[in-house]
C-alpha positions, 0 to 999 in steps of 0.5 A: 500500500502506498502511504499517505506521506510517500515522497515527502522527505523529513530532516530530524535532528531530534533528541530524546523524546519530543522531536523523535516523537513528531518524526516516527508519526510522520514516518509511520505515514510514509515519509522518509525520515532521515534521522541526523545524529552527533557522530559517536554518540549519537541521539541521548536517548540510545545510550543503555548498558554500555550500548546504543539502542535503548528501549526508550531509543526503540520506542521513538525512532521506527521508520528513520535511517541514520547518519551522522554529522558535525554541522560545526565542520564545514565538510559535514554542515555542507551535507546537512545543507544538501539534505535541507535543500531537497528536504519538505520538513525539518525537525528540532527540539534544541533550547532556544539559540541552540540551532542558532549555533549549530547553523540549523537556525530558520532564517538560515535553512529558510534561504537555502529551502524557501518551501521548508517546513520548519519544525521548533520544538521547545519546553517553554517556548522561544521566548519569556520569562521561562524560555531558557529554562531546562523542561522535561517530561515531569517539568512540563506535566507540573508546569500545565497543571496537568500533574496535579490531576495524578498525584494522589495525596495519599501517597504522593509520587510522580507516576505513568508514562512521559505523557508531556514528552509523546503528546507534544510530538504529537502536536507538532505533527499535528501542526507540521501536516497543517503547514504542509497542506497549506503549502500545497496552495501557497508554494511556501513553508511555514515555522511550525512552533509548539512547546511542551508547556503550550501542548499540555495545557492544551491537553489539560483543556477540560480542567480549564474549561470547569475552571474557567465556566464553574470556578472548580480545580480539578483533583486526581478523583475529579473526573473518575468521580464524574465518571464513575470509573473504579478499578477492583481486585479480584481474588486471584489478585488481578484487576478489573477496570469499570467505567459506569458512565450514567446509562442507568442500564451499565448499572443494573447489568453490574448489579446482576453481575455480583448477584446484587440485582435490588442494589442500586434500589438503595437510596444511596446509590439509586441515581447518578448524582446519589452514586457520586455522592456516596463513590467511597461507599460504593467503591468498598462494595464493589471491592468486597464483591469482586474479592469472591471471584477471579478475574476471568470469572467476572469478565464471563459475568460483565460481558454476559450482562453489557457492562463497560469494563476491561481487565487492567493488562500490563504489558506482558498482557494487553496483546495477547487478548483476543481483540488486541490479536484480531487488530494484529496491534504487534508487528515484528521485522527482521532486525538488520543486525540479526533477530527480530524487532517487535514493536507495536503499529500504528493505529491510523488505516486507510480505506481498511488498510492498516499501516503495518509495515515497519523499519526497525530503528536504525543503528547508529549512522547506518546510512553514513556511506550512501547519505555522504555519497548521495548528498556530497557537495557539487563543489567537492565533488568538482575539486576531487 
């Protein structure tokens, strides 16, 4: 299947999470992605166990090949400057001036490539009272207000995944596809910017909108609450996931599931707003209930009866349920260097196609020879 992005040519210089993020989306779509790396080390990220491929490398840079250059050296920078000249988009998510000094500053790929799309990463934006300072995924979370939404009191420690670092390359391909169809009329790149404190007070836009219209902040339990999400363990000491909604049906089939068919009779449960009220009450219940039975047992008795619920999977569990197989969510391909890579695909398809086709990713500089002879300079070329 041709991707929607085939011929569509990326320059990342991405570090970490952000700027590698925003790459693999553009690739998983189709676009060729040439990932630029300090010789030696290469990408932070790679570095684990005295090697170069980490997971956390593996996780962000499917799809990408590999070459590394010193853009302080006239040599290397005149092939960066060879790749920016045929490229549609670059990437970067340096500190403000950083690129600057690496001679990969807009104003400067701009006029060797006026279609550029050019891509700013930052973690407080370009400029500011906080411009400069270092951001990180945990920074960015606090800073937006979305970590307090996390912590729970009781036992207060930062948790989960680098929700900041992922969303903000998300948000940047977001924008780079705008740009990218918008220069498909005008001829002209644009200056894509977006910062990882701007992109997750975006993403915390519910906790501001109840701000904003009802004066309320938002807590950890403020939405699950509302929702009337529980988790519950069952007797073999697996999870069950709820999530109730206010359909007065999900109740009553969760009642016939723990052969309490009269419960939500009780006044104190007997409505949505009366369930809110009185969660603790229910949540010891409904803990009580599901310590008679394993978890597979229940699943059996919430499917029976059309509740909204899922078992809480870790990750050596999630693919292997029946749907997470049926989908085909694992991909795998023969690793270059031997073995085979797995990874998890994309979750776009197109006209019932999924996007199933992957590259691992690259080993450091693994296209070194053919990107320096590809993109050797005219006048280098000329001299020898």
């Amino acid at each position: 299947m041709d991707k929607v992005l085939s011929g569509i040519k990326v320059i990342e210089q991405g570090t970490f999470i952000t700027g590698p993020n925003a790459g693999m989306l553009l690739a998983d779509l189709g676009a060729e992605v040439i990932k630029v790396e300090k010789p030696g080390t290469g990408d932070p990220f790679r570095s684990f166990k005295g090697g170069l491929y980490s997971p956390h490398f593996q996780t962000y840079n499917r799809n990408k090949r590999s070459i590394t250059l010193n853009t302080k050296l006239d040599e290397d920078l005149a092939i960066f400057d060879e790749l920016i000249k045929d490229a549609d988009i670059y990437i970067q998510n340096f500190r403000p001036g950083t690129a600057d000094r690496l001679g990969a500053g807009e104003e400067r790929l701009r006029a060797l490539n006026p279609r550029l799309i050019y891509c700013s990463i930052s973690g407080f934006g370009k400029d500011g009272p906080a411009s400069d300072r270092p951001a990180y995924d945990t920074v960015a979370q606090a800073a937006s207000g979305f970590l307090h939404l996390l912590i729970n009191p009781e036992n207060p420690r930062v948790v989960g995944p680098a929700m900041a670092d992922s969303l903000t390359g998300f948000y940047a391909a977001y924008g780079i596809l705008g740009a990218l169809h918008e220069r498909n009329t005008t001829g002209k790149g644009r200056t894509v910017e977006v910062s990882m404190l701007e992109s997750m007070c975006h993403f915390n836009l519910d906790a501001f909108t109840h701000y904003f219209s009802e004066g309320e902040i938002m807590g950890p339990y403020s939405r699950p609450s509302v929702s009337q999400s529980y988790v519950v363990e069952c007797k073999d000491k697996k999870w069950i996931a709820l999530h109730m909604s206010s359909p007065e049906k999900f109740w009553q089939g969760l009642a016939n599931a723990i052969d309490q068919p009269n419960l939500f009779e009780d006044p104190l449960f007997c409505s949505r707003e009366k369930r809110i009220e009185n969660q603790e009450r229910l949540i010891k219940l409904l803990g009580e209930a599901f310590a008679g039975r394993d978890r597979d047992e229940w699943c059996r008795r919430l499917i029976s009866e059309d509740v909204p619920h899922s078992p809480m999977y870790d990750s050596s569990e999630a693919l292997n349920d029946p749907q997470a197989k049926h989908l085909g969510l694992e991909v795998s391909v023969d690793h270059p260097e031997g073995g085979v890579w797995r990874t998890v695909r994309s979750p776009i398809s197109y006209d019932g196609q999924t996007l199933r086709d992957i590259k691992a990713p690259p080993v450091l500089g693994d296209f070194d020879e053919e990107i320096r002879q590809k993109y050797k300079p005219k006048s280098t070329a000329q001299v020898e």
